[in-house]
N, C-alpha and C positions, 0 to 999 in steps of 0.2 A: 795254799791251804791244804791239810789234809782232811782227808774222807774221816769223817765223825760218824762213829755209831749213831742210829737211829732208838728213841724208844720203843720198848716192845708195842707191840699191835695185833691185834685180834682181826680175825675176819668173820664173813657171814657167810654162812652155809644154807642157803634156802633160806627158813626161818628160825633157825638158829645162829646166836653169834658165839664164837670160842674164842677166848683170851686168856692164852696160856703167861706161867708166873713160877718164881721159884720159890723155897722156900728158904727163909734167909734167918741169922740167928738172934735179929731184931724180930720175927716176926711169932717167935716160941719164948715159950718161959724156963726156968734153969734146967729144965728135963727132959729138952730140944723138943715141947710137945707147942703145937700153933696154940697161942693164946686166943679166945674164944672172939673177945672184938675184931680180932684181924679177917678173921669170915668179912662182917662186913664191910669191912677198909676194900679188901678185894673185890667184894659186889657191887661197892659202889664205883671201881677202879673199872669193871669190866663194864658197868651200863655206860660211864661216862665217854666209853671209846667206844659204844655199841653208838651210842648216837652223834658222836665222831664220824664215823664210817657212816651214817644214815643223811650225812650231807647237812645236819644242824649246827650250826657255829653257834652254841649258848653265851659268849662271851662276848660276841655281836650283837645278841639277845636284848645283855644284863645293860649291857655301855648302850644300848640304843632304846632303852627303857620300856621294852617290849615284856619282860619278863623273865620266869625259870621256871628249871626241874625243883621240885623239893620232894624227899620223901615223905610220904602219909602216914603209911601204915610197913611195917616189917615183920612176919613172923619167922623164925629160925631157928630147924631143927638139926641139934649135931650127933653125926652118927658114927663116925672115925676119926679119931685122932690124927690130925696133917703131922708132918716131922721132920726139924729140919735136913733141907737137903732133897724135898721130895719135889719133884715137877706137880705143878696143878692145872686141870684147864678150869676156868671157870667159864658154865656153860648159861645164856639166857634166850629163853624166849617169850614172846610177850602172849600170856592167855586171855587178857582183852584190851581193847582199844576205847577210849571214849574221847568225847571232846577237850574235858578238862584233866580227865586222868589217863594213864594206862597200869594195868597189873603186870609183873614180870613176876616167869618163875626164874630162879638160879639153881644153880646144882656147883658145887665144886666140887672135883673126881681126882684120884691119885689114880690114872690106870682106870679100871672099873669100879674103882672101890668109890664110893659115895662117900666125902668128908661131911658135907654139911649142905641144907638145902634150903633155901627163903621162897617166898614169897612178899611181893616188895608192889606197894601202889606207891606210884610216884603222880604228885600230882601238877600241873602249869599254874605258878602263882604270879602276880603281878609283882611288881617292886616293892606295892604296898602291905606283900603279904595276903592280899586273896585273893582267892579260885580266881581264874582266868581261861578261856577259850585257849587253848597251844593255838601257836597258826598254823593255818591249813596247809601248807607245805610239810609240815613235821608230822600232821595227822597223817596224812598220807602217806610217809613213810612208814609207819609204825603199821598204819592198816597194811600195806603190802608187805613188812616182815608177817605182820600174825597171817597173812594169808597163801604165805610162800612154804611151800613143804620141802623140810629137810631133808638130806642123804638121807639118816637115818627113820626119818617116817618112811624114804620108797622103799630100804631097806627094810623094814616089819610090814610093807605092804607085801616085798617078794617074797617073803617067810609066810605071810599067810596065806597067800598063792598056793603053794607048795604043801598046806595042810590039808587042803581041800579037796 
């Protein structure tokens, strides 16, 4: 058998996760500019491999009638135009944690440039469709991404260091 490419994959950085993506000319409209839903095809591409990595098998979840992620609420502000051919990371980190929900912010970045940025509550529903407790194993993970500081939080701690 030959060695098979793997899907791409994100990693976590403290308390941020990045999950880098290209831009593909499926994913723009005739003017090679990113079509405005693909934002969030990729935000939900990126949280789904953030809690990949966070050790949650949802698919375990759904077949063992435990539950899911659904999202809540989304709001999404776009600030630059994506294009095809451009690298993007998409960036999240979770701003709170609860038992039935948690809030994510996302960022997608060309470089430094900010394409588009959500705010995304996802909440844990049953099979039946309502609110449910996550299990506690999954809370705990999410509390220790929201409580783990990023590279970049030490780095604008070392810059404020340096102001002082």
């Amino acid at each position: 058998m030959t060695d098979q490419p793997l899907p791409p994959g994100g990693r976590i950085d403290g308390g941020l996760h990045r999950f880098a993506l290209r831009v593909y000319y499926e994913d723009t409209d005739a003017g090679g500019v990113v079509y405005h839903a693909n934002y969030i095809r990729w935000f939900e591409r990126a949280r789904s491999d953030l809690v990949e990595l966070l050790g949650i098998d949802q698919r375990a979840a759904i077949e063992g009638g435990v539950g899911m992620y659904t999202v809540a609420e989304i709001a999404i502000r776009y600030r630059a135009p994506g294009k095809l051919g451009d690298a993007v990371v998409i960036e999240t980190r979770p701003l709170s944690v609860g038992r039935v929900a948690c809030t994510l912010h996302q960022i997608a970045r060309r470089g430094e440039t900010v394409l588009a940025e959500a705010t995304v509550k996802v909440g844990f529903i049953s099979l039946e469709g309502k609110p449910a407790r996550q299990p506690e194993a999954w809370l705990r993970a999410f509390v220790q991404l929201a409580e783990a500081p990023s590279i970049a939080d030490a780095q604008d701690a070392r810059g404020r260091e340096g102001q002082e």
